[in-house]
N, CA, C and O of each residue as an XYZ file, in Angstrom:
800
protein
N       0.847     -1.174      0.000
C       0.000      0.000      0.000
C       0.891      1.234      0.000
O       1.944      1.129      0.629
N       0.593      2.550     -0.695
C       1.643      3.284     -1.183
C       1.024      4.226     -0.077
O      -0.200      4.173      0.039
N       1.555      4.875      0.549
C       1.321      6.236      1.552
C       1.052      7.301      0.182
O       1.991      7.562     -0.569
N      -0.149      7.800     -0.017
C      -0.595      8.526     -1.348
C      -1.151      9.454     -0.882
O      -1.324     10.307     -1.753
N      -1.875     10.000      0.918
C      -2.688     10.515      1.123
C      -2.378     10.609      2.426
O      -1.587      9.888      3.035
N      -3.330     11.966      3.063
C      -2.923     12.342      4.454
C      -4.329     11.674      5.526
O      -5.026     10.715      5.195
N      -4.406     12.071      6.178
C      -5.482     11.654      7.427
C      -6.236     12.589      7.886
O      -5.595     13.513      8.387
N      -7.474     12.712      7.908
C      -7.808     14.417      8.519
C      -8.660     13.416     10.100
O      -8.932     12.245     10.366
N      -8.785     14.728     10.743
C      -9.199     14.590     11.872
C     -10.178     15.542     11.631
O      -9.982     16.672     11.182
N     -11.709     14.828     12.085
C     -13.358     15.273     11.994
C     -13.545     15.815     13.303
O     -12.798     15.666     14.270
N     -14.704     16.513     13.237
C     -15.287     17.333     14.753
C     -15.620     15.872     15.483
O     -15.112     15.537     16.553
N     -16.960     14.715     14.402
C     -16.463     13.757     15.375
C     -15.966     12.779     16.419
O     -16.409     12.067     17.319
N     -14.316     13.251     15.589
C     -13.189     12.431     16.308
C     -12.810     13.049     17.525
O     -12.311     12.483     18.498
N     -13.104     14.345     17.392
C     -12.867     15.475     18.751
C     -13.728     15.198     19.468
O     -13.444     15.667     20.571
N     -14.946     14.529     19.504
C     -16.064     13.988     20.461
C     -15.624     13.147     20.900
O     -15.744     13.270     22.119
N     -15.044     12.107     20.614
C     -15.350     10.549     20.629
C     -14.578     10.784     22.601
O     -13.955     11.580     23.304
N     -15.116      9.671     22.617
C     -15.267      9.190     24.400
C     -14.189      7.949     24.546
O     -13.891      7.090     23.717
N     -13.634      8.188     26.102
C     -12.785      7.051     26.065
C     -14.081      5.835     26.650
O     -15.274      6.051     26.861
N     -13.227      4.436     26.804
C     -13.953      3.322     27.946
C     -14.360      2.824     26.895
O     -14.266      3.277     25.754
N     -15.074      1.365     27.443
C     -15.609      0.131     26.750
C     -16.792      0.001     27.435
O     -16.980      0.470     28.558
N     -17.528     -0.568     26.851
C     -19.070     -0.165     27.051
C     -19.821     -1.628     27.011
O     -20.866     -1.905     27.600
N     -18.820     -2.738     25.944
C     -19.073     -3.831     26.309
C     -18.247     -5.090     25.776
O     -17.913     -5.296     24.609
N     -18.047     -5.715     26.655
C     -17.356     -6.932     25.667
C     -17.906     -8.256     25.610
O     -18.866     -8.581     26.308
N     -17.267     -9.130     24.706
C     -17.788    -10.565     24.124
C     -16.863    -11.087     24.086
O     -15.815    -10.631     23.627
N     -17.121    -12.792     24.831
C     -15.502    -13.627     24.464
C     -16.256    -15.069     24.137
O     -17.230    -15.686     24.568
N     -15.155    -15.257     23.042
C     -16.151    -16.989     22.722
C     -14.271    -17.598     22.618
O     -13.170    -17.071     22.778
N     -14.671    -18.655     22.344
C     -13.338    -20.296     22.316
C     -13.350    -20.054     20.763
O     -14.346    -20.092     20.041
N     -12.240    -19.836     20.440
C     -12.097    -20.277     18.710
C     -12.568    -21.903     18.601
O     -12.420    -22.714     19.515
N     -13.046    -22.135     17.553
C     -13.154    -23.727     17.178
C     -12.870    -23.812     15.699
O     -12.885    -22.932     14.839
N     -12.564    -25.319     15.619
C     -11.766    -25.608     14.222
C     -12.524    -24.968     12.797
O     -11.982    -24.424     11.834
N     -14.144    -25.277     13.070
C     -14.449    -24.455     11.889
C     -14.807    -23.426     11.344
O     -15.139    -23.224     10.176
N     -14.685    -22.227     12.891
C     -14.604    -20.345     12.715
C     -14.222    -20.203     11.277
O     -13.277    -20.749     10.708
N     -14.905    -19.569     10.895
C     -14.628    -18.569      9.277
C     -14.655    -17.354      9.857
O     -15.402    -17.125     10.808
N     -13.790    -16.394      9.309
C     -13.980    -15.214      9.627
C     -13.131    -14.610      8.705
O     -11.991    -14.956      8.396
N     -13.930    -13.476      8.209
C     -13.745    -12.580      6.915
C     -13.574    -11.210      6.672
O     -14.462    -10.359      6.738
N     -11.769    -10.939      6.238
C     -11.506    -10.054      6.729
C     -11.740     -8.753      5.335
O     -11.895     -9.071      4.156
N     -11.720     -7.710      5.708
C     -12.121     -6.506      4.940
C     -11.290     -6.644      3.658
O     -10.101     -6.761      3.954
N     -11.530     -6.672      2.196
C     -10.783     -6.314      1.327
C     -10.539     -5.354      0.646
O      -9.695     -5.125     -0.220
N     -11.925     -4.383      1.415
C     -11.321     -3.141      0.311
C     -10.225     -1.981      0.688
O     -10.200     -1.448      1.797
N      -9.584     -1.754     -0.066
C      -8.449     -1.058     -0.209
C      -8.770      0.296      1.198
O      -9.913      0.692      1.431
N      -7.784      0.710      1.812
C      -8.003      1.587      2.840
C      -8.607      0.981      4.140
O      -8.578      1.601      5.203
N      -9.085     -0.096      4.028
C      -9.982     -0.813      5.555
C      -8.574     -1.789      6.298
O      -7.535     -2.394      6.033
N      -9.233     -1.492      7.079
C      -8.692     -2.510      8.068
C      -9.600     -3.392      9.082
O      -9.623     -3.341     10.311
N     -10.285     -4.151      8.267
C     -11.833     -4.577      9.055
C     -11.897     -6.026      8.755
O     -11.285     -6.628      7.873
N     -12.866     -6.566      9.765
C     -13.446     -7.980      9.901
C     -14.786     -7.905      9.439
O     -15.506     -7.160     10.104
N     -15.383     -8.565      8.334
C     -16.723     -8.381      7.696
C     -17.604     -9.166      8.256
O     -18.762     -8.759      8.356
N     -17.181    -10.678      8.823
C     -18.193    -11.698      9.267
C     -17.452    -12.358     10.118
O     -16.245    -12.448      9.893
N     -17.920    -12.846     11.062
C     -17.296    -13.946     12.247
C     -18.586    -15.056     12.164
O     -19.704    -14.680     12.516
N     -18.343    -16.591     11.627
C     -18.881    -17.389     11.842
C     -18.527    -18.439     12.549
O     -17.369    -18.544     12.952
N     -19.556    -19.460     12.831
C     -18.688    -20.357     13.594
C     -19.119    -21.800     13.121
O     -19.421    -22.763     13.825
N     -19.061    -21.680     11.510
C     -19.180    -22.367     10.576
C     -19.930    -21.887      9.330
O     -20.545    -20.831      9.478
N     -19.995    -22.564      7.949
C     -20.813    -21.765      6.737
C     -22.021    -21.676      7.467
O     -22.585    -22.525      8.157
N     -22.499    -19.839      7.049
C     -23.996    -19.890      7.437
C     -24.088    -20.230      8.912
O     -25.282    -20.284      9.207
N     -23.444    -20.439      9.780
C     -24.237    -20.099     11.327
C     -23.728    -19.040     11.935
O     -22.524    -18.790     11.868
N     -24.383    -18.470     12.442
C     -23.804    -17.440     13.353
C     -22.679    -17.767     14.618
O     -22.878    -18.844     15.180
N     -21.735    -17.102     15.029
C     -21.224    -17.502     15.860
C     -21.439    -17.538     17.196
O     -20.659    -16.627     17.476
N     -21.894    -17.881     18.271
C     -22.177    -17.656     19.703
C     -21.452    -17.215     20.577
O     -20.764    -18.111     21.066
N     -21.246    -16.038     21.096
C     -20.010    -15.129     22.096
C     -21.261    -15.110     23.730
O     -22.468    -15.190     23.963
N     -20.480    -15.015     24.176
C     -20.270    -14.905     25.739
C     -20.366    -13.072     26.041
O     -19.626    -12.251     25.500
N     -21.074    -12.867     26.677
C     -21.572    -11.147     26.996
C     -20.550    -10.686     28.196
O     -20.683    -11.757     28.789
N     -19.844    -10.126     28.846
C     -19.235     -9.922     30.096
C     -19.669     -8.606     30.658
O     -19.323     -7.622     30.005
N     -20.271     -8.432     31.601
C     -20.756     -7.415     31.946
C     -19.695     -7.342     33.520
O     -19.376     -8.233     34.307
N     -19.371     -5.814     33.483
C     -18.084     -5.281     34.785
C     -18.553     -3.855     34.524
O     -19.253     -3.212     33.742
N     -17.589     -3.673     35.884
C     -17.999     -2.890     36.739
C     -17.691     -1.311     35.792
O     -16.599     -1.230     35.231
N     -18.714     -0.087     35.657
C     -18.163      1.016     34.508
C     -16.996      1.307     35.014
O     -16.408      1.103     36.076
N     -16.676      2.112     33.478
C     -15.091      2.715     33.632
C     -14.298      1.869     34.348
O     -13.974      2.225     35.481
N     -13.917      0.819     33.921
C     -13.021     -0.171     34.813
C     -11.831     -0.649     33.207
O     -10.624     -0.485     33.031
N     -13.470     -1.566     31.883
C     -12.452     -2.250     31.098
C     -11.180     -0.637     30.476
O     -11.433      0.568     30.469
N     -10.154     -1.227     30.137
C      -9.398     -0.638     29.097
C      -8.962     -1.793     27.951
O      -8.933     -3.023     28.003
N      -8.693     -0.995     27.077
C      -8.265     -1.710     25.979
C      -6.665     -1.214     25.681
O      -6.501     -0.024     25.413
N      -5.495     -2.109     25.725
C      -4.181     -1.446     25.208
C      -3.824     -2.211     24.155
O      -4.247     -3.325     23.847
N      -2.699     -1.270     23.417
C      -1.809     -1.542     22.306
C      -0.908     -1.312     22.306
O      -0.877     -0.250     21.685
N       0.183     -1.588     22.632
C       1.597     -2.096     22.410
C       1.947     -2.231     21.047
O       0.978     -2.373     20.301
N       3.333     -2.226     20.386
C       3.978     -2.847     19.737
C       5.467     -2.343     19.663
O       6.047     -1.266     19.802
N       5.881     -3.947     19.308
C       7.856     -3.675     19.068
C       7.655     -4.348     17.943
O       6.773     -5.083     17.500
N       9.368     -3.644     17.337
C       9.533     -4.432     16.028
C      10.908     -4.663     16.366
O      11.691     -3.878     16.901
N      11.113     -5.914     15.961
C      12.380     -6.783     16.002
C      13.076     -7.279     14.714
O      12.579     -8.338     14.329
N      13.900     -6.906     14.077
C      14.669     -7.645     13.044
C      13.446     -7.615     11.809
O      13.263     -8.570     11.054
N      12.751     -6.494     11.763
C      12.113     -6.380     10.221
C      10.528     -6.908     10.901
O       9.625     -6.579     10.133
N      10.207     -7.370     11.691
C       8.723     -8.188     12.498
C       8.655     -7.198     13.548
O       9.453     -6.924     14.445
N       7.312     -6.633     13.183
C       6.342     -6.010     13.950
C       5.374     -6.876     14.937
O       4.401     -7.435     14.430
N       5.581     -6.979     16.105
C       4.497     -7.461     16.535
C       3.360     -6.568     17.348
O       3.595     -5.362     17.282
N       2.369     -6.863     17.976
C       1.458     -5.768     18.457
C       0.491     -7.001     19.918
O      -0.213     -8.009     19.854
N       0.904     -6.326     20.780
C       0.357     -6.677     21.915
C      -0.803     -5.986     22.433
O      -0.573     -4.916     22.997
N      -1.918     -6.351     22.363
C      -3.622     -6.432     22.455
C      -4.169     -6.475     23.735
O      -5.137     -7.236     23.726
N      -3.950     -5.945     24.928
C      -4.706     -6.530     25.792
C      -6.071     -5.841     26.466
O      -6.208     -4.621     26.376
N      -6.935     -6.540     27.047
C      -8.300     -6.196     27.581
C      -8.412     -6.354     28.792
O      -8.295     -7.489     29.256
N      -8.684     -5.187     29.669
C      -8.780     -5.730     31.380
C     -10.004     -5.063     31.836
O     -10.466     -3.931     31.692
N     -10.395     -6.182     32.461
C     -11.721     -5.401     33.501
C     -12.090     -6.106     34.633
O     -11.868     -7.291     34.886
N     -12.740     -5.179     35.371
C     -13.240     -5.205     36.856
C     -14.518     -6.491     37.220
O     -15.621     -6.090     37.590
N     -14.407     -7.157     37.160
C     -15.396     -8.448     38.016
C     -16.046     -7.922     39.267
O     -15.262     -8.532     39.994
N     -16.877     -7.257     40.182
C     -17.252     -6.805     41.705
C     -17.755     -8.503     42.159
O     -18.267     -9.539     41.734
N     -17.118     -7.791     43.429
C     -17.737     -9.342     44.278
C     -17.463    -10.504     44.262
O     -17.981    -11.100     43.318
N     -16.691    -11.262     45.093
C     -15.619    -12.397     44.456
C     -16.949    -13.540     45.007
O     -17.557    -13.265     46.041
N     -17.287    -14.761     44.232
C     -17.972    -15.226     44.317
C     -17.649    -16.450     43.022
O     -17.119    -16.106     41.966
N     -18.107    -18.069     43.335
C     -17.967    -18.846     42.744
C     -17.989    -19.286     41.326
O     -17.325    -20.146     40.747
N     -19.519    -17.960     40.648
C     -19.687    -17.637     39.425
C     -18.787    -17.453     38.854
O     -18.401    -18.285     38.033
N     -18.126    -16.307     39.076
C     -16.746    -15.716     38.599
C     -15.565    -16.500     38.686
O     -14.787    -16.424     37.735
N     -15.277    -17.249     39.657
C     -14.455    -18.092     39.479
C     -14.278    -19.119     38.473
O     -13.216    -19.593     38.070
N     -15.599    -19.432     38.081
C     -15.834    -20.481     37.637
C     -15.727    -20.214     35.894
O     -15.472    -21.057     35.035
N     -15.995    -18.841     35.727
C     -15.644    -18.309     34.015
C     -14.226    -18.122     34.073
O     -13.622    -18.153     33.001
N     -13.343    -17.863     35.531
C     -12.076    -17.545     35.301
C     -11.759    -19.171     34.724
O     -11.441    -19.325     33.545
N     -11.859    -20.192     35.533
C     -11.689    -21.544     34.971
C     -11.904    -21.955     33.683
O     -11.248    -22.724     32.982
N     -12.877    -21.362     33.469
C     -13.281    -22.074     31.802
C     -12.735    -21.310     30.556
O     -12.928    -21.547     29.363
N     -11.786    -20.042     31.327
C     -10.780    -19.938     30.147
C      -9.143    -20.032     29.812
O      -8.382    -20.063     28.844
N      -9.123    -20.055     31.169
C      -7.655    -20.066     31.583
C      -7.229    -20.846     30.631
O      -6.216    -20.357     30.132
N      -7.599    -22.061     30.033
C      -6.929    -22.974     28.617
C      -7.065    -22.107     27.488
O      -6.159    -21.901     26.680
N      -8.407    -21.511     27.435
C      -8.928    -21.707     26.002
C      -8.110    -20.399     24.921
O      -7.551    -19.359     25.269
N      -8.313    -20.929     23.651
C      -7.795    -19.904     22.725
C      -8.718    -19.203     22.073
O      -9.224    -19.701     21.068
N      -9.132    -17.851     22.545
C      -9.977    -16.984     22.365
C     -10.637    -15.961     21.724
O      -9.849    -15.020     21.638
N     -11.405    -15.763     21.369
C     -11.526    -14.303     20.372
C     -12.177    -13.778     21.188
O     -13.045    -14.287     21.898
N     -11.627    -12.176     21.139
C     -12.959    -10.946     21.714
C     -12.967    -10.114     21.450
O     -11.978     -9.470     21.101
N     -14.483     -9.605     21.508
C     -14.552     -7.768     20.789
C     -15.203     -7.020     21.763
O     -16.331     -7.104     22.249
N     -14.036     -6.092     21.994
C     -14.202     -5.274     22.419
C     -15.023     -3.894     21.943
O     -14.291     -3.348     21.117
N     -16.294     -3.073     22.133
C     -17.447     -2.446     21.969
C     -16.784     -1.121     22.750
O     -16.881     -1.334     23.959
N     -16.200      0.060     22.514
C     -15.934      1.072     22.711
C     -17.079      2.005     22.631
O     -17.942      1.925     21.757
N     -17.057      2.985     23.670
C     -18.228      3.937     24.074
C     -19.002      4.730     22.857
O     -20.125      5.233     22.837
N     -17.899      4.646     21.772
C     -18.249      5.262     20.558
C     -18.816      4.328     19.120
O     -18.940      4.732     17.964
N     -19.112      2.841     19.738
C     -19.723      2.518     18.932
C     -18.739      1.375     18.057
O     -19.269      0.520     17.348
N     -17.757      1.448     18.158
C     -16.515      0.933     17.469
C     -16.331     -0.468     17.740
O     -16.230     -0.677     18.949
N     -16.255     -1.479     17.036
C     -16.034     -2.471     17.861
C     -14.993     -3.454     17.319
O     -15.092     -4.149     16.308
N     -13.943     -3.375     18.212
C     -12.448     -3.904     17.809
C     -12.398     -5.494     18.601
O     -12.758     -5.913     19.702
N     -11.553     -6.272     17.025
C     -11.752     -7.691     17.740
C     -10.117     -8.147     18.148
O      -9.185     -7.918     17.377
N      -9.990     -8.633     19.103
C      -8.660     -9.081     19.227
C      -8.827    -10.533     19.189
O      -9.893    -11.087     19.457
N      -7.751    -11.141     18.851
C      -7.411    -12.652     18.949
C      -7.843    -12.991     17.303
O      -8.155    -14.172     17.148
N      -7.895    -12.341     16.345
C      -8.021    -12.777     14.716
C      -7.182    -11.815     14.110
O      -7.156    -10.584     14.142
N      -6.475    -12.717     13.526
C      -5.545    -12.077     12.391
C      -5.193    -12.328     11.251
O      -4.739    -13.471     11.301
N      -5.123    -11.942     10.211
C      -5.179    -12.041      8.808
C      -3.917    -12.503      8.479
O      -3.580    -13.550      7.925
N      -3.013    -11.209      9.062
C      -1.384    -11.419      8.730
C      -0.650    -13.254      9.340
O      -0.471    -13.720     10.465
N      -0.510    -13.585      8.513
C       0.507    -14.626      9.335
C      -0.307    -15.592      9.742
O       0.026    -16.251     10.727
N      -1.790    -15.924      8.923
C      -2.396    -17.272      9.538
C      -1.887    -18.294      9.090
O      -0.955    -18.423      8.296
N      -2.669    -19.230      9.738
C      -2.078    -20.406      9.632
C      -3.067    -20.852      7.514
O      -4.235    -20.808      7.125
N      -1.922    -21.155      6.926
C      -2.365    -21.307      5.600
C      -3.242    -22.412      4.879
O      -3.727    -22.207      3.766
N      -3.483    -24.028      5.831
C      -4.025    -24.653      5.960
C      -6.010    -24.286      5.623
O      -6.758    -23.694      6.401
N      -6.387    -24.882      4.232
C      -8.032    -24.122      3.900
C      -8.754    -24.415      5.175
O      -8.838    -25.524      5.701
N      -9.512    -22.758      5.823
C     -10.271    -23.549      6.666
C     -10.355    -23.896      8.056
O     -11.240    -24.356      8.777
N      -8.827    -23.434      8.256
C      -7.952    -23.931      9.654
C      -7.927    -22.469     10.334
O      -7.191    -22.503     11.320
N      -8.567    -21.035     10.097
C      -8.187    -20.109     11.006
C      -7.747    -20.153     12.160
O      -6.760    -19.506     12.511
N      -8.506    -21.035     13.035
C      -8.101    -21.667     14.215
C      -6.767    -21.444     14.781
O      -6.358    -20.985     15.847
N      -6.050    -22.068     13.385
C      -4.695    -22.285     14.270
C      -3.607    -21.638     13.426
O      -2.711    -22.161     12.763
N      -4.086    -19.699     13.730
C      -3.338    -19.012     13.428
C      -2.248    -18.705     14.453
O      -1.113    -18.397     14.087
N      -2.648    -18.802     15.921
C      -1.561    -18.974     17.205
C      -1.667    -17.446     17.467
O      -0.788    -16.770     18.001
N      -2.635    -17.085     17.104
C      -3.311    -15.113     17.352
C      -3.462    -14.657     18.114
O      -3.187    -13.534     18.535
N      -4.344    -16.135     18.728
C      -6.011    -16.154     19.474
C      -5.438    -15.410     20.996
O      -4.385    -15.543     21.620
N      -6.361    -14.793     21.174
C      -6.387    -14.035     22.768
C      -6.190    -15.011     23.899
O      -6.890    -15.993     23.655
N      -5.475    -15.174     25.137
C      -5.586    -15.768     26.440
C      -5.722    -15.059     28.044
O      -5.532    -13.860     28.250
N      -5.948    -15.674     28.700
C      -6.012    -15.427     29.929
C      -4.364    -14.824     30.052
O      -3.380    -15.270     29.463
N      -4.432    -13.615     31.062
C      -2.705    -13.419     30.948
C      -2.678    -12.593     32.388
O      -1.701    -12.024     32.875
N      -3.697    -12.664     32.803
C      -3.706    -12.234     34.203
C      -4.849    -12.426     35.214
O      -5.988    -12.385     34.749
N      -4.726    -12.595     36.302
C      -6.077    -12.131     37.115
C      -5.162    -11.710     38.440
O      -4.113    -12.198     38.861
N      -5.975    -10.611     38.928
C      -5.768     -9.941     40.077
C      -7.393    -10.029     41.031
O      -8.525    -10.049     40.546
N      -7.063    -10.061     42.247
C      -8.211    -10.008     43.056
C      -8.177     -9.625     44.314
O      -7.403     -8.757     44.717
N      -9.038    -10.259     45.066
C      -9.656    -10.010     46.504
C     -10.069     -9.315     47.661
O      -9.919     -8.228     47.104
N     -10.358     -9.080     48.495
C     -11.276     -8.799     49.225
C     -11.064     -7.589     49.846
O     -11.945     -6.923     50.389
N     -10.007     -7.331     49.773
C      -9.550     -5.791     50.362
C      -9.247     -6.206     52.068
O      -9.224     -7.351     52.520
N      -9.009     -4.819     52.901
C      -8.673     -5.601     54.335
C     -10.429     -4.955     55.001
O     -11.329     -5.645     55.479
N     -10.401     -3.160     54.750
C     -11.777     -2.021     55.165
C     -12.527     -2.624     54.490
O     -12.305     -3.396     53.557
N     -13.888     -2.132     55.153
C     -15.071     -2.414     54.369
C     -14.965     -1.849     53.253
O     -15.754     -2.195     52.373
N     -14.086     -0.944     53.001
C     -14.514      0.562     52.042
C     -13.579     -0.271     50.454
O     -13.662     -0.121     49.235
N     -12.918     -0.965     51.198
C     -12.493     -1.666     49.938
C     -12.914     -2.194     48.967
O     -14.055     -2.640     49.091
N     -12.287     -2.369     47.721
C     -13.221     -3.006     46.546
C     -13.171     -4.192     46.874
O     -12.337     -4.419     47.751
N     -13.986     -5.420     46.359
C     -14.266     -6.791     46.237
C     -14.382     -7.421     45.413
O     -15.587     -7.630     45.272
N     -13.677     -8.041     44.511
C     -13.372     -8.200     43.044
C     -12.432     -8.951     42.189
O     -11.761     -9.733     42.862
N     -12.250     -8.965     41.340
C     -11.243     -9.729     40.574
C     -10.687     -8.690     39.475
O     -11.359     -7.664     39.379
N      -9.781     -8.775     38.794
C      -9.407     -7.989     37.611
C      -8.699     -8.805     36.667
O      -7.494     -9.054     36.648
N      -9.788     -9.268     35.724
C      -9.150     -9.974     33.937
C      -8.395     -9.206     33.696
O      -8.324     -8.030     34.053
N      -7.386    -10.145     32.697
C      -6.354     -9.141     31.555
C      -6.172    -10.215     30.803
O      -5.646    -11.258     31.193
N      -6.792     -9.900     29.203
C      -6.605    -10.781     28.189
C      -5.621    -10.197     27.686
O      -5.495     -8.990     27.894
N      -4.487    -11.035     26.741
C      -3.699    -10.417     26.106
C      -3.890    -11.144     24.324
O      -4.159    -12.345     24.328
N      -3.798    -10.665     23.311
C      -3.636    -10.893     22.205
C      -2.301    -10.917     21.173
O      -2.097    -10.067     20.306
N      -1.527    -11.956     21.427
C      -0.258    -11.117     20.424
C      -0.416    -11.500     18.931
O      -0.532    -12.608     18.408
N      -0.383    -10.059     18.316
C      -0.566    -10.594     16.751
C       0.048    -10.079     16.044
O       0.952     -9.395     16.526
N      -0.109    -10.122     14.411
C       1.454     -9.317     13.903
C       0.417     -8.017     12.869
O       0.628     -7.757     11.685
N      -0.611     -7.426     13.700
C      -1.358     -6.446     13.020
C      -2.012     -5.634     13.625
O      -2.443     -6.483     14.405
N      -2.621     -4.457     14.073
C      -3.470     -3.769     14.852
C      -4.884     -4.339     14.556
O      -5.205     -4.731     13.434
N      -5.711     -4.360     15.635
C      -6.360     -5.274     15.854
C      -7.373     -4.482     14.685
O      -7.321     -3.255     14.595
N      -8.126     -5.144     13.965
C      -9.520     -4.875     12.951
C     -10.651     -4.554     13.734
O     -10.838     -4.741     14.937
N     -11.567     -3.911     12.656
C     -13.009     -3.483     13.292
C     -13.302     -3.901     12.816
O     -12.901     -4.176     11.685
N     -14.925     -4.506     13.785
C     -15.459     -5.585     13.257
C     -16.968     -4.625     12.378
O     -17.759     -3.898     12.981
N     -16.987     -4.853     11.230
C     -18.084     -3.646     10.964
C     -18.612     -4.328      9.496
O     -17.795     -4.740      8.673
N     -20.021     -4.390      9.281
C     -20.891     -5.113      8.414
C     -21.638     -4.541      7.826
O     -22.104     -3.558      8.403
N     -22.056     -4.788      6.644
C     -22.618     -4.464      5.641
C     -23.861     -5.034      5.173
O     -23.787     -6.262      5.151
N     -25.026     -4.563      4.774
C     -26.498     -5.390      4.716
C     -26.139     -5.898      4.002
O     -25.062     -5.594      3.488
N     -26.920     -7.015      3.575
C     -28.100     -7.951      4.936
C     -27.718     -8.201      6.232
O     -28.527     -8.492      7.114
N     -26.203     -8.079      6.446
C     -25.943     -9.024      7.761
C     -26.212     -7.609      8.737
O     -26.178     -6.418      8.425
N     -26.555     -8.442     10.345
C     -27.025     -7.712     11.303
C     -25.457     -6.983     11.856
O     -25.313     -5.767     11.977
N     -24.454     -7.924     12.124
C     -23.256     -7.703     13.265
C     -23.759     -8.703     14.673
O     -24.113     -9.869     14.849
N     -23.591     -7.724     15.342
C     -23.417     -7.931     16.863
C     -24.924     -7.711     17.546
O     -25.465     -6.656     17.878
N     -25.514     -9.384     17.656
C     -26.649     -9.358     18.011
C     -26.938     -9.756     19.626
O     -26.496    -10.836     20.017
N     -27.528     -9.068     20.377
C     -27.195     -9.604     21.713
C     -28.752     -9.884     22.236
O     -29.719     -9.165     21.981
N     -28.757    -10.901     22.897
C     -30.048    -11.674     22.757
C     -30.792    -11.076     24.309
O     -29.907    -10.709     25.082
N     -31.794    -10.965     24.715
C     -32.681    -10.571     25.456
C     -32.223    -10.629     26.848
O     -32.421     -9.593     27.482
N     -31.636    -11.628     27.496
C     -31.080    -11.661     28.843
C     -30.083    -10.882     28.828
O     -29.678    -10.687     29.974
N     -29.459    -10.307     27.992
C     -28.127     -9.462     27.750
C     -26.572    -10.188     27.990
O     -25.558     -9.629     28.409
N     -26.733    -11.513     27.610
C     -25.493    -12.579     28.742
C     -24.977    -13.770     27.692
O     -24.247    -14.737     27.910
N     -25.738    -13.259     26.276
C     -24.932    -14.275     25.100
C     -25.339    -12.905     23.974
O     -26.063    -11.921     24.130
N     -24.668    -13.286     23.042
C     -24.661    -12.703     21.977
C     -24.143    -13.787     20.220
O     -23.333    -14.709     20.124
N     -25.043    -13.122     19.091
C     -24.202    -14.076     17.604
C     -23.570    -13.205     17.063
O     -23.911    -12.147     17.593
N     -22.741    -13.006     16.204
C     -22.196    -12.075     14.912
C     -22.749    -13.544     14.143
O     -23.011    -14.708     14.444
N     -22.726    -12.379     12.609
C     -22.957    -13.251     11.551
C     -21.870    -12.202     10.909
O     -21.488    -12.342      9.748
């Protein structure tokens, strides 16, 4: 891509709000399709399935406001850029529930999108650059987001917080894509209890 053109900054962009407003985490599985932007100037994810034609099923995480952040990192080493992705947020109230989602990911290899206050919604753990080349196999691009921290507990004062604190990390060799769709497809559908969600 040839640097041909400058960047302007909109009134907008002078609005836009920090914080995350919501996130989604699902388990990659062997037959995720996911389809990344081709037209020239994008840097986007068009569809996340979790096979031809089904929608994919994500996990809703609801924490405590103004808690998640989203960071970006990157070094470049010997000509390789890499870019470090991570997502942290506030859990209130330490309790078995929570424990029990900390368990069920601590293995897993992950995707998540992160939903910024402005509407934006950036996915970490998929990457275009550097997948694995195998038809079919996104899976096992070695992208995918993990567990890379938890902090917690109970404080000593009452006045203390009570809680846990996630930190997913993503290492990939690209700034993470927006996930953003085009009719017919919906995006980011979040179903009535507010506690699962599909992309198509």
């Amino acid at each position: 891509m040839a640097i041909d053109t400058g960047l302007a900054i909109t009134c907008a962009d002078l609005q836009a709000t920090g914080g995350i407003k919501r996130i989604l985490i699902r388990a990659w599985t062997d037959t995720d399709i996911v389809a990344y932007g081709t037209t020239p100037a994008t840097h986007t994810i068009t569809s996340i399935l979790s096979a031809t034609g089904v929608d994919a099923d994500w996990g809703v995480y609801e924490f405590k406001n103004e808690t998640p952040a989203l960071t970006i990192s990157a070094t470049k080493e010997m000509g390789s850029t890499a870019f470090e992705c991570g997502l942290s947020f506030f859990l209130p109230k330490l309790e078995y529930l929570k424990f029990n989602l900390i368990e069920s990911i601590t293995n897993s290899c992950l995707m998540v999108i992160a939903v910024d206050t402005n509407d934006n919604a950036f996915v970490l753990g998929a990457s275009e650059k550097y997948e694995n080349e195998a038809t079919g196999k996104q899976s096992r691009s070695q992208t995918f987001a993990q567990l890379a921290t938890v902090e917690g507990g109970t404080g000593a004062a009452y006045s203390d917080e009570s809680g846990i604190t996630i930190s997913l990390m993503a290492r990939q060799f690209e700034m993470p894509r927006q996930y953003v769709v085009t009719a017919p497809a919906v995006g980011i559908t979040v179903a009535a209890d507010g506690l699962t969600a599909t992309t198509d």
